[in-house]
TORLO-782420 format. One line per 2 residues: number of its first residue (from 1); their letters; for each residue z, y, x of C-alpha. Coordinates in nm, 4 decimals, padded with zeros to 6 digits. Layout:
// residues N
NUM = A = Z/Y/X  ...
***
This chain:
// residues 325
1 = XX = 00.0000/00.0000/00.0000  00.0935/00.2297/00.2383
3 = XX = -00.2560/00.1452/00.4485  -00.4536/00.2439/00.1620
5 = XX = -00.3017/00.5866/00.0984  -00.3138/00.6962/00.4837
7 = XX = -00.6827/00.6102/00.4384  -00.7110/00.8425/00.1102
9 = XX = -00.5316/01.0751/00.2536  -00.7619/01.0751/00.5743
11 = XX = -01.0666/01.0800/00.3676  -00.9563/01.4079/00.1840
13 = XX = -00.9187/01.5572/00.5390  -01.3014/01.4514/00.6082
15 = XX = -01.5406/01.2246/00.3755  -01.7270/01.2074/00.6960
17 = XX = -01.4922/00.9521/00.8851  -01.4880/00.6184/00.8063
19 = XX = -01.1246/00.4539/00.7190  -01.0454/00.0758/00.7541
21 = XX = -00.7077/-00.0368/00.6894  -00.5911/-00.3751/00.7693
23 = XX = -00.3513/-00.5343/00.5537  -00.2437/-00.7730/00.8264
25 = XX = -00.0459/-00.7699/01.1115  -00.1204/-00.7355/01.4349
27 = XX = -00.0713/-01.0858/01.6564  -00.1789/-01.2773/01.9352
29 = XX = -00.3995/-01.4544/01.7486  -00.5691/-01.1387/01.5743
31 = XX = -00.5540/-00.8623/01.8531  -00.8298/-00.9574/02.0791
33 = XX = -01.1149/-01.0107/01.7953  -00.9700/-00.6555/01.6571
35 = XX = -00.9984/-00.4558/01.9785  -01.3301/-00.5753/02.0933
37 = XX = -01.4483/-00.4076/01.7471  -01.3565/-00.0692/01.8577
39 = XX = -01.4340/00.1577/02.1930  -01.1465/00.3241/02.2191
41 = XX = -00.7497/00.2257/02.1302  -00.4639/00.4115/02.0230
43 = XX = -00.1059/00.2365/02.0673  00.1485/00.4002/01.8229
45 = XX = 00.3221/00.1680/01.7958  00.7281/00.1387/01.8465
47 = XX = 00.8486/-00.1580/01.9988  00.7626/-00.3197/02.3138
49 = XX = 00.6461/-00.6946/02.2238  00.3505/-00.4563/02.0433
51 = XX = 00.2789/-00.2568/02.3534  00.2396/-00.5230/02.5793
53 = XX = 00.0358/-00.7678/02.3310  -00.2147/-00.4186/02.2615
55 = XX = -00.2299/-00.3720/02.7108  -00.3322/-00.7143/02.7302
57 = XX = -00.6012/-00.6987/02.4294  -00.7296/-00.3802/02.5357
59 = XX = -00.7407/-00.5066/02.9603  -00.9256/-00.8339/02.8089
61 = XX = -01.1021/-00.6389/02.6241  -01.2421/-00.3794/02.8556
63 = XX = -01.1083/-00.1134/02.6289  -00.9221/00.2257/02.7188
65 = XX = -00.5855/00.2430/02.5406  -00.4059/00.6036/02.4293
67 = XX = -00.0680/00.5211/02.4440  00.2184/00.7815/02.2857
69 = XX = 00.5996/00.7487/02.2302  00.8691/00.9373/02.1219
71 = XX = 01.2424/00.9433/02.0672  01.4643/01.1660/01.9280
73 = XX = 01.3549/01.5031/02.0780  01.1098/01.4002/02.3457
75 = XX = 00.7930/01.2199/02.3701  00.5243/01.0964/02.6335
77 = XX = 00.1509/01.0126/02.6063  -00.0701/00.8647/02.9003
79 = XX = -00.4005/00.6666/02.9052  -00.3903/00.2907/03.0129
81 = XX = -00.6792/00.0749/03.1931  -00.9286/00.3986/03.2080
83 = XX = -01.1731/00.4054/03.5163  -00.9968/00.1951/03.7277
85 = XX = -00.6489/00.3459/03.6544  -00.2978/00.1402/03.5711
87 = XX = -00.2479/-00.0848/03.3132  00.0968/-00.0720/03.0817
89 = XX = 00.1388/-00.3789/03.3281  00.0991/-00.2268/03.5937
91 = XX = 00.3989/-00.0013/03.5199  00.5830/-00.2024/03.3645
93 = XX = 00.5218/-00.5574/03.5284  00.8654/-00.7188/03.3086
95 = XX = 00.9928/-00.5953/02.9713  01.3385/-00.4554/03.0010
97 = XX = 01.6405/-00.6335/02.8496  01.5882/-00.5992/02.5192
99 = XX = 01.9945/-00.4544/02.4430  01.8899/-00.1427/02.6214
101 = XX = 01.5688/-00.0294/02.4335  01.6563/00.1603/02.1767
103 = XX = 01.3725/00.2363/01.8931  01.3703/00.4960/01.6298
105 = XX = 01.5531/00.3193/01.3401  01.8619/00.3294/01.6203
107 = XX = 01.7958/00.6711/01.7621  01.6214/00.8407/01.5153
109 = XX = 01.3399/01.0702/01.5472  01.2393/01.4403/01.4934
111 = XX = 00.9216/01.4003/01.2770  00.7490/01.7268/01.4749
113 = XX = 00.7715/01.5628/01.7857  00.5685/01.2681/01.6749
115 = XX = 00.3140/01.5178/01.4985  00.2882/01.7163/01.8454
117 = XX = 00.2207/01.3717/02.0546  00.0093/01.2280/01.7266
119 = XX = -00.2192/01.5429/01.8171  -00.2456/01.4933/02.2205
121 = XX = -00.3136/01.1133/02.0933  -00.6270/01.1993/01.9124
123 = XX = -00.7440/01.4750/02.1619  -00.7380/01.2062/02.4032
125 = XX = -00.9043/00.9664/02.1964  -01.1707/01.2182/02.1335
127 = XX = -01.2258/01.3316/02.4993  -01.3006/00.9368/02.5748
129 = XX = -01.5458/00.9057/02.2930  -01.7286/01.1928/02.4165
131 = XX = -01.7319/01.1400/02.7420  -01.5467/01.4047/02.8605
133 = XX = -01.2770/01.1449/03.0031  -00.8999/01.1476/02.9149
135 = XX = -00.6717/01.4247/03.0959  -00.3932/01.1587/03.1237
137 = XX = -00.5237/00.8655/03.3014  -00.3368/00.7785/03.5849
139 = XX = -00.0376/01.0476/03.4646  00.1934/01.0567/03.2192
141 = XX = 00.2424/01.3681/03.0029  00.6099/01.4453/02.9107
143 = XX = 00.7501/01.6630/02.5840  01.0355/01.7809/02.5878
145 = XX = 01.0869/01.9297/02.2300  01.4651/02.1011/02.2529
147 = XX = 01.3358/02.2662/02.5851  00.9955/02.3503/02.4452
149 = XX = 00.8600/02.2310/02.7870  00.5626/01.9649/02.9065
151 = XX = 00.5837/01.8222/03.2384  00.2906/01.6176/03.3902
153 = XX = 00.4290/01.2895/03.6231  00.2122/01.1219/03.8396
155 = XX = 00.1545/00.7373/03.7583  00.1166/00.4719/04.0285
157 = XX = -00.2541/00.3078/04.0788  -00.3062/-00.0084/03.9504
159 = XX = -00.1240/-00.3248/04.0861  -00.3648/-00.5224/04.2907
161 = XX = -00.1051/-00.7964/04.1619  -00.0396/-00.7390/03.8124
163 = XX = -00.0708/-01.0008/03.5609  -00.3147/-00.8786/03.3590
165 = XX = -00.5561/-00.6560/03.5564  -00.5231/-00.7463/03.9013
167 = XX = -00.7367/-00.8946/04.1283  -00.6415/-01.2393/04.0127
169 = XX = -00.4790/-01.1930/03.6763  -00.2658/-01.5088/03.5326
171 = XX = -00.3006/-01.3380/03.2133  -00.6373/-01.4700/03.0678
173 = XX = -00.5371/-01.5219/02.6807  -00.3151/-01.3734/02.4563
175 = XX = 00.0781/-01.4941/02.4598  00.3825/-01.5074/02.2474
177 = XX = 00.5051/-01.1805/02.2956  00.8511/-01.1996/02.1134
179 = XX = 00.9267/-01.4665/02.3765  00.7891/-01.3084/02.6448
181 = XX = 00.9845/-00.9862/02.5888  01.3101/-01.1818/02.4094
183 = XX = 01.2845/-00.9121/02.0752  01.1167/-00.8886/01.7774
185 = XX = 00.7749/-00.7389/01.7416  00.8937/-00.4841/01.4720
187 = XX = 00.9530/-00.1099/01.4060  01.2631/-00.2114/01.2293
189 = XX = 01.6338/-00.1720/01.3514  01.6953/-00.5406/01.5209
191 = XX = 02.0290/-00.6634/01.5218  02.2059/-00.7104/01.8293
193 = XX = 02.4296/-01.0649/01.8815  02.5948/-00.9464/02.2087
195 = XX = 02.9857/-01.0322/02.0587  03.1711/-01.3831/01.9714
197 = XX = 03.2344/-01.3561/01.5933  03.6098/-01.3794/01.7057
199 = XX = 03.5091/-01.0088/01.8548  03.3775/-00.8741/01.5068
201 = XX = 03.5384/-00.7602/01.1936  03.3515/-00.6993/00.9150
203 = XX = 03.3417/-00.3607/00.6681  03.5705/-00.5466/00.4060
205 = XX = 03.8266/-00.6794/00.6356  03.8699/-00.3565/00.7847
207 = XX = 03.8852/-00.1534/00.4354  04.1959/-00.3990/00.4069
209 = XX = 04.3102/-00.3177/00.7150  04.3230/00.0156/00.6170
211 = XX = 04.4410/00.0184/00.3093  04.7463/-00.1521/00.4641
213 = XX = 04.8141/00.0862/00.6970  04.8245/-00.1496/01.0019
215 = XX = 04.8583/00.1215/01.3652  04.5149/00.0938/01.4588
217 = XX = 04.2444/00.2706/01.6196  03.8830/00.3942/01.4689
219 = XX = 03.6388/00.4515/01.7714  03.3112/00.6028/01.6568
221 = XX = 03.0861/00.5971/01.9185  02.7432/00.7472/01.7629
223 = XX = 02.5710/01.1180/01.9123  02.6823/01.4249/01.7888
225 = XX = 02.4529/01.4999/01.5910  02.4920/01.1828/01.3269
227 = XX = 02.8317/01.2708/01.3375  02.7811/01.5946/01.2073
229 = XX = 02.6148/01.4207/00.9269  02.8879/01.2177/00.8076
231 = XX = 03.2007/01.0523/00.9108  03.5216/00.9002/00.8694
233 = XX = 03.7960/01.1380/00.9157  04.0276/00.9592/01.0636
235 = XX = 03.7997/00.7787/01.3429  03.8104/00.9132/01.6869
237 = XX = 03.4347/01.0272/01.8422  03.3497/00.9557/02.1773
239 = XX = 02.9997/00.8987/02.2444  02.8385/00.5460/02.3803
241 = XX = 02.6930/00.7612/02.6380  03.0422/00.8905/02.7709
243 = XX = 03.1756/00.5239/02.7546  02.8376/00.3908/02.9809
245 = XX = 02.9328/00.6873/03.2524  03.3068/00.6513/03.2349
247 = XX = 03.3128/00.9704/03.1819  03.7287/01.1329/03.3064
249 = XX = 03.7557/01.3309/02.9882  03.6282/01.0636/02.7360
251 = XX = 03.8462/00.8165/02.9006  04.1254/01.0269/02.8693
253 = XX = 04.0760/01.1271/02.5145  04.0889/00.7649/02.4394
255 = XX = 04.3747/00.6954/02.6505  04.5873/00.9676/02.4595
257 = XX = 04.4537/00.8220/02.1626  04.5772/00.5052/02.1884
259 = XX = 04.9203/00.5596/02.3453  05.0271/00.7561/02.0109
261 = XX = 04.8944/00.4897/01.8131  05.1404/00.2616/02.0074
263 = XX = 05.4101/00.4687/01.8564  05.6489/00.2621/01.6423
265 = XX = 05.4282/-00.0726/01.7364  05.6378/-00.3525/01.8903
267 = XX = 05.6477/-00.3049/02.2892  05.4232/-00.5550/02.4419
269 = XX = 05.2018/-00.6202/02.1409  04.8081/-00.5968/02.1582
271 = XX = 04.6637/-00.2933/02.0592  04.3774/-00.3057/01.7597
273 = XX = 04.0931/-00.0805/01.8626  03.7813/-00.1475/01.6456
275 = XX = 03.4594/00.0728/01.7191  03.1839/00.1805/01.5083
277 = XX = 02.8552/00.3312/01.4930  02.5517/00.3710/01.2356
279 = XX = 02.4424/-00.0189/01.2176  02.6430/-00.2250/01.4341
281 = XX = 02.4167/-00.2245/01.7626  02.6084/00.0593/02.0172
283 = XX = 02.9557/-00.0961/01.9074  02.8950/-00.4175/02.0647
285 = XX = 02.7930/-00.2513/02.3441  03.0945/00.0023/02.3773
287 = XX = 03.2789/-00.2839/02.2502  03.1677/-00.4882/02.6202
289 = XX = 03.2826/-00.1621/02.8105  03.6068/-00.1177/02.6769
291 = XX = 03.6567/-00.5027/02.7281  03.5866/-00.4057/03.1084
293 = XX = 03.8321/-00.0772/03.1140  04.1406/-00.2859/03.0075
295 = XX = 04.2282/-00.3070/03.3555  04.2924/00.1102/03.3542
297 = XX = 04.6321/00.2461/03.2750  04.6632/00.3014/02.9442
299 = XX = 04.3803/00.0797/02.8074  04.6047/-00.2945/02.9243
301 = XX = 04.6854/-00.4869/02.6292  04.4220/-00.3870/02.3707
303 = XX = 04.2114/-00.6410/02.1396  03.8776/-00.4237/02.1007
305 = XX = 03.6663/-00.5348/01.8223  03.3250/-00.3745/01.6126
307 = XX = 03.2765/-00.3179/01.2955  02.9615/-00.5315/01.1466
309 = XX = 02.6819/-00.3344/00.9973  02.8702/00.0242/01.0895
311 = XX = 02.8888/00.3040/00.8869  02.5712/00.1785/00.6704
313 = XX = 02.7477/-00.1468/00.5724  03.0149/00.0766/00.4727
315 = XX = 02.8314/00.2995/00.2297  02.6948/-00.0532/00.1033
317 = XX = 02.9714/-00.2722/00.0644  03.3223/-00.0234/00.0207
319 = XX = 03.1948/00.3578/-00.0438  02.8820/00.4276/-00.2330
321 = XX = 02.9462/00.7974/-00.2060  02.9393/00.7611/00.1632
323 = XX = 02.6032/00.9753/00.3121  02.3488/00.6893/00.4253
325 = X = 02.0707/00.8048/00.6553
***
């Protein structure tokens, strides 16, 4: 459905182009015969399985691929496998672990950036058709929206060992690329299994926690900038990011935190500290640092556990009022 009105929409821009939407997804088994239809690609996709099953089709192919990204408040565009230039490959010979990419659903997205790289996309695309020739081929343009600011990197040449263009690729055919990258090939918020269920608690369990009044700790560990959105008033905010840097004043916020929550708690007993975020994904990490700080003075004798499904579980399952976005 939403295929065909993108099309419509496109043809009431210009009768003169031609739309074709696909009402199938993309695979290993489908990419190859797709690509070869077409002279030029462009890779908008959002999740890395995609990326690297689109390089390959494209460098099997013979086929220049536009490639664009962007995250929160920056973005990046850069043309793949042009004129003897890099391959995404070539850059990027292994996918990264997939608990550290974060994708929109997680990190959200400012809906101008992706119309400024969208545009750079299809100039790009454009230039190649016409033979003018890409102006980010071997280079990677960055945008930096809160700045205002572009800044032009220079890409490495291509690999004379990499997998899929080099001098004696290994990649020849199309692969599983959920395997091959250990994540789902989907725009969609995954979720993470990086805790023992013993280290979980989920929304309900903690409502009735709460509604006991068991000394505890609330750690929400989402940006800023969701938590100006919405919140629960009595959790205490420290950013993942200040938790992954140990960051002195984060550390000692917490620190604080928890010693007057020990206050009237039998001496000796384990601490509860359960952490939260939008969807459950950054509290098992933070979850796995704290685990790793309980050596630090004031931090000893804690039992750290996340909240299932965050804040979004919560507006599901115990407060429908609660702001979901």
């Amino acid at each position: 459905m939403a295929r065909r009105f993108a099309a419509a929409s496109l043809r009431r821009l210009n009768s003169a182009v031609e739309c074709v939407p696909y009402a199938q997804v993309l695979t290993p088994a489908t990419a190859l015969d797709l690509v070869r239809r077409y002279d030029v690609v462009a890779d908008c996709s959002d999740n890395v399985p995609t990326r690297y099953l689109v390089n390959d089709a494209c460098v099997l192919a013979g086929r220049p691929l536009v490639s664009a990204s962007a995250l929160r408040f920056e973005g990046q565009i850069t043309v793949y496998h042009y004129d003897g230039g890099p391959c995404y490959r070539c850059i990027f010979p292994q996918p990264p672990p997939a608990e550290t990419v974060t994708n929109c659903a997680d990190g959200g997205v400012l809906g101008v950036v992706t119309g400024v790289l969208g545009c750079l996309q299809a100039l790009e695309v454009l230039k190649i058709a016409a033979g003018l020739g890409p102006s980010y081929s071997r280079s990677l343009l960055i945008f930096d929206a809160l700045r205002g600011q572009f800044r032009c990197i220079q890409l490495r040449s291509r690999r004379p060992d990499c997998a899929a263009c080099g001098e004696r690729p290994t990649v020849t055919d199309l692969q599983d690329y959920e395997a091959f990258c250990g994540s789902s090939a989907t725009d969609k918020c995954r979720s993470l299994q990086l805790l023992s269920p013993e280290e979980r608690v989920s929304v309900t369990d903690y409502k009735r926690l709460l509604d006991s009044g068991s000394p505890h700790l609330l750690l929400d560990v989402r940006p800023q900038v969701e938590v100006d959105i919405c919140r629960l008033p009595h959790a205490l905010h420290i950013p993942l990011k200040h938790l992954e840097r140990r960051d002195v004043q984060s550390l000692e916020l917490l620190g604080e935190a928890i010693r007057e929550g020990r206050q009237g708690t039998q001496e000796g007993a384990a601490f509860p500290v359960y952490v939260i975020c939008k969807l459950g994904n950054d509290s098992q990490k933070a979850v796995k640092i704290l685990q790793s700080l309980t050596a630090v003075q004031d931090l000893e004798s804690l039992t750290v556990q996340d909240v299932v499904g965050g804040l979004m579980a919560w507006a599901a399952k115990v407060d429908g009022t609660f702001p979901q976005y």
